[in-house]
C-alpha positions as CSV (number, residue, x, y, z in Angstrom):
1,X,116.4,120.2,101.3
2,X,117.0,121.9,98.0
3,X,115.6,125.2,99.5
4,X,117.6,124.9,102.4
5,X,120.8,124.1,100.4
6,X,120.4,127.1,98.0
7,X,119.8,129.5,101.2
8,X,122.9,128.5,103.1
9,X,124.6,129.2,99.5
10,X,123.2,132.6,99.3
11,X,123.8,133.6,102.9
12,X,127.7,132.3,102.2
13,X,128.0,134.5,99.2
14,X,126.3,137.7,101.2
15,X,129.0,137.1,103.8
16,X,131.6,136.8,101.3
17,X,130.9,139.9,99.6
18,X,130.3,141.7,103.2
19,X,133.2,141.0,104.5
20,X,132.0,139.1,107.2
21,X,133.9,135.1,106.0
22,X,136.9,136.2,104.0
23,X,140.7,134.5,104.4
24,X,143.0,136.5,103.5
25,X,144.5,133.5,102.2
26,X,142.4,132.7,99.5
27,X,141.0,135.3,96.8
28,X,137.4,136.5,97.2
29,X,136.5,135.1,93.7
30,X,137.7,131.8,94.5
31,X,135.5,131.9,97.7
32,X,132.7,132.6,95.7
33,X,133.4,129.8,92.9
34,X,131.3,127.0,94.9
35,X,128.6,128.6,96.7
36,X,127.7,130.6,93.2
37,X,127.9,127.4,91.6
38,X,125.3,125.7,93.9
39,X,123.0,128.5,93.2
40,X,122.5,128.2,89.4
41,X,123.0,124.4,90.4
42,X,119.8,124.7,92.4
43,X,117.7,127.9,90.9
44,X,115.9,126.3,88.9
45,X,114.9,123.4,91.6
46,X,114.0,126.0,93.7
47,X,112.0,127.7,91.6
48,X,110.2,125.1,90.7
49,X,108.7,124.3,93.7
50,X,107.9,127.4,94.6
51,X,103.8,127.5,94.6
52,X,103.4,131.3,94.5
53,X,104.0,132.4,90.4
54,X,105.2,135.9,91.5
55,X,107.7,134.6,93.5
56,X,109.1,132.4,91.1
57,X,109.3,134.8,88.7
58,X,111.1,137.0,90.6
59,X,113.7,134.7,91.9
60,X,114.7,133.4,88.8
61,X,114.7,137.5,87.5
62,X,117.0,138.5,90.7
63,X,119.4,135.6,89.5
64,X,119.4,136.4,86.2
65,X,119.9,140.0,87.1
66,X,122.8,138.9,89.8
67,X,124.7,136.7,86.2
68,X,124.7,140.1,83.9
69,X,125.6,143.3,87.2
70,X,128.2,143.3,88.7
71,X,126.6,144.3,92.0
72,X,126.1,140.7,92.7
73,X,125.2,141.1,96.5
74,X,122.4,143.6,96.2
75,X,120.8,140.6,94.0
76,X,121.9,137.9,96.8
77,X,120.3,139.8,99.6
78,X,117.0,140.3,97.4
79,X,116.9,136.5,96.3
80,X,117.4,135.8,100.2
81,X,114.3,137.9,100.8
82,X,111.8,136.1,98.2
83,X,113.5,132.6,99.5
84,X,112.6,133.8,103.4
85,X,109.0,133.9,102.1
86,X,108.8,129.9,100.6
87,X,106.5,128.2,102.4
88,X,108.0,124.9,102.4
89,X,105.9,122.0,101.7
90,X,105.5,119.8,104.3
91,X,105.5,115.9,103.8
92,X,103.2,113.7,105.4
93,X,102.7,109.8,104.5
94,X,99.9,108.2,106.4
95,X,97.6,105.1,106.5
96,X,94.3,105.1,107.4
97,X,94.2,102.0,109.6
98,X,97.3,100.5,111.0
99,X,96.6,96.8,113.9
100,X,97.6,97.3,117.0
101,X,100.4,94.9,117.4
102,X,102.5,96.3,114.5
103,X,101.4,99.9,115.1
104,X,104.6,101.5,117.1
105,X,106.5,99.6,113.8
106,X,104.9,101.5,111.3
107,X,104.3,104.7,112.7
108,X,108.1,104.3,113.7
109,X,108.9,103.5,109.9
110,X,106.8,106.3,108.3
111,X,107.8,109.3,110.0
112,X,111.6,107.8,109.3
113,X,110.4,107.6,105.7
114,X,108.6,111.2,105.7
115,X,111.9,112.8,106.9
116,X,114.3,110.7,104.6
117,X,112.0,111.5,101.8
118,X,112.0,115.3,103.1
119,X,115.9,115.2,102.8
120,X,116.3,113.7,99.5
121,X,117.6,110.6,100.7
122,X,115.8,108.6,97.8
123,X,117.5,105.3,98.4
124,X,116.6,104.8,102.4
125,X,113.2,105.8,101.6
126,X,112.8,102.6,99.2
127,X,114.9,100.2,102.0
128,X,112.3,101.5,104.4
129,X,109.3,101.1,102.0
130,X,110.5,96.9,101.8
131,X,110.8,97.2,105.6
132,X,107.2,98.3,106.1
133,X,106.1,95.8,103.0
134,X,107.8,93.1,105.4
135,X,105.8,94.1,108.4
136,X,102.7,94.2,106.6
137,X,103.4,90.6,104.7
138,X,104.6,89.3,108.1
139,X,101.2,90.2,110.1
140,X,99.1,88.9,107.0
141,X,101.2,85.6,107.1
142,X,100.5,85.0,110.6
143,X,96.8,86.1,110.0
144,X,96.0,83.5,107.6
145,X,98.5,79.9,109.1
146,X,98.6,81.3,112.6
147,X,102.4,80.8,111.9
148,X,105.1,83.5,112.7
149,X,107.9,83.1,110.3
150,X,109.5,86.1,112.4
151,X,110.4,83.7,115.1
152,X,110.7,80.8,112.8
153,X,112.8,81.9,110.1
154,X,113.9,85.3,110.9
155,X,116.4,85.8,108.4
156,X,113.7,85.6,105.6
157,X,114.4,87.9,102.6
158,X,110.9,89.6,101.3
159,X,111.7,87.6,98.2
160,X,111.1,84.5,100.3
161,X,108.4,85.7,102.3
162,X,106.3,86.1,99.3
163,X,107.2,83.0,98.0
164,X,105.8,81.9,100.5
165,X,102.8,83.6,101.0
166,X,102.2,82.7,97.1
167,X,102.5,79.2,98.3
168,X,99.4,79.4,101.0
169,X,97.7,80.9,97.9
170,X,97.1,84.0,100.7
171,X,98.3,86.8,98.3
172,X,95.1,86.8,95.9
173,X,94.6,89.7,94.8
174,X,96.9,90.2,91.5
175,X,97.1,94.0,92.1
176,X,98.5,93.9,95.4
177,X,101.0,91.3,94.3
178,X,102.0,93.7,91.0
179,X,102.6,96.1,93.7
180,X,104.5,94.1,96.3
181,X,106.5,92.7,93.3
182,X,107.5,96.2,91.7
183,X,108.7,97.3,95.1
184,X,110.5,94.7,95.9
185,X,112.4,94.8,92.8
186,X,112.8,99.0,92.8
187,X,114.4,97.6,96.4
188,X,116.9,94.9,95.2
189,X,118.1,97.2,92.1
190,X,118.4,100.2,95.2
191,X,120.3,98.2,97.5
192,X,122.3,95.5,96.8
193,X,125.7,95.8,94.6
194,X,124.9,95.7,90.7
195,X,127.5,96.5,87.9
196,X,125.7,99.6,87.2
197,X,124.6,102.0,90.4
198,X,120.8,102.4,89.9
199,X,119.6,105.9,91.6
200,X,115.9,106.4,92.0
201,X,114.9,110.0,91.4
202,X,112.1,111.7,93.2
203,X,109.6,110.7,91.2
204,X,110.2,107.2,91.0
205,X,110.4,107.1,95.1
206,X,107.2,109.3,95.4
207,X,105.4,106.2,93.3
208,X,106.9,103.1,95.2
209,X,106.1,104.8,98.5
210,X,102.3,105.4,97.2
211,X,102.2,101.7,96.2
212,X,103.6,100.6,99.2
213,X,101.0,102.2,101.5
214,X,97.9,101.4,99.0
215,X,99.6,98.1,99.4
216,X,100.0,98.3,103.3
217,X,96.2,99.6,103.3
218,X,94.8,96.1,101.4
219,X,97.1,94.0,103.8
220,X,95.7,95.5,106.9
């Protein structure tokens, strides 16, 4: 996403400084103010996930170049060239054995979560990792009582759920219940009104998601 943003920002600049998008209402330099401001915003980003050393050294030179000329689109043109050549990284969550009867659920739910995470939409990805955590506690529920709480309480919160499941004495295993636990809390501080907004960052998401599929991987 970052890559993407920080191309369209370039390309605006190039056209700007072309000729090609210019009102002749509004000065050139203000034109320029918010797409140059999105490229230092996101140089750095960019850079660093940029596998290839050369490359990232170049891109950061051409924009420190592009700060210091004048000659601004000659850089812009030339950081568009080494941004042409990032291979962008593809994302791919995946579980090694999903059942049958919750299969078109999960496989539904991960390629949401793969594109969400892809986008930098950090919050949906953590609703989506309690959705599959819900599927997976649901199935292991009914697996151990032969009871589906889906069709008998199908309002039931995850909080709930794992009371319950705690209850049966069917969660064990303390790890997995660390795990459900941490996610389930990351969830409730993501999406439900608090005082203080509480944004995940990339990091933190990359680690719930992992812990929900080692999780997902014990239940099934």
């Amino acid at each position: 996403m970052s890559v993407k943003q920080f191309k369209t920002s370039l390309e605006r600049v190039n056209d700007i400084l072309s000729n090609k998008s210019t009102s002749k209402y509004v000065r050139v330099e203000d034109q320029l103010k918010m797409p140059l401001k999105t490229i230092e915003d996101l140089v750095w980003k960019v850079a660093f996930d940029i596998d290839d050393k050369e490359l990232r050294l170049e891109l950061i030179t051409l924009f420190d170049s592009m700060k210091k000329e004048n000659e601004k689109l000659k850089y812009i043109r030339e950081m568009l060239n080494v941004v042409k050549e990032i291979k962008q990284k593809e994302v791919k969550f995946s579980l090694t054995k999903i059942p049958d009867d919750v299969k078109n659920d999960v496989l539904a739910d991960l390629n949401e979560l793969e594109r969400c995470y892809d986008a930098g939409c950090y919050r949906s990805c953590i609703i989506l990792c309690g959705r599959l955590l819900e599927v997976g506690l649901h199935r292991k529920y009914f697996e151990a009582t032969g009871n589906d709480l889906l069709e008998k309480s199908p309002g039931i919160g995850l909080g709930n759920l794992i009371a319950k499941l705690n209850e049966k004495g069917i969660l064990v295993d303390p790890g997995v219940m660390q795990q459900v636990h941490l996610v389930n809390n990351v969830r409730i501080f993501s999406v439900h009104k608090k005082k203080e907004s509480f944004v995940t960052s990339k990091n933190q998401t990359s680690a719930i998601i992992l812990f929900t599929l080692d999780t997902l991987e014990k239940l099934f």
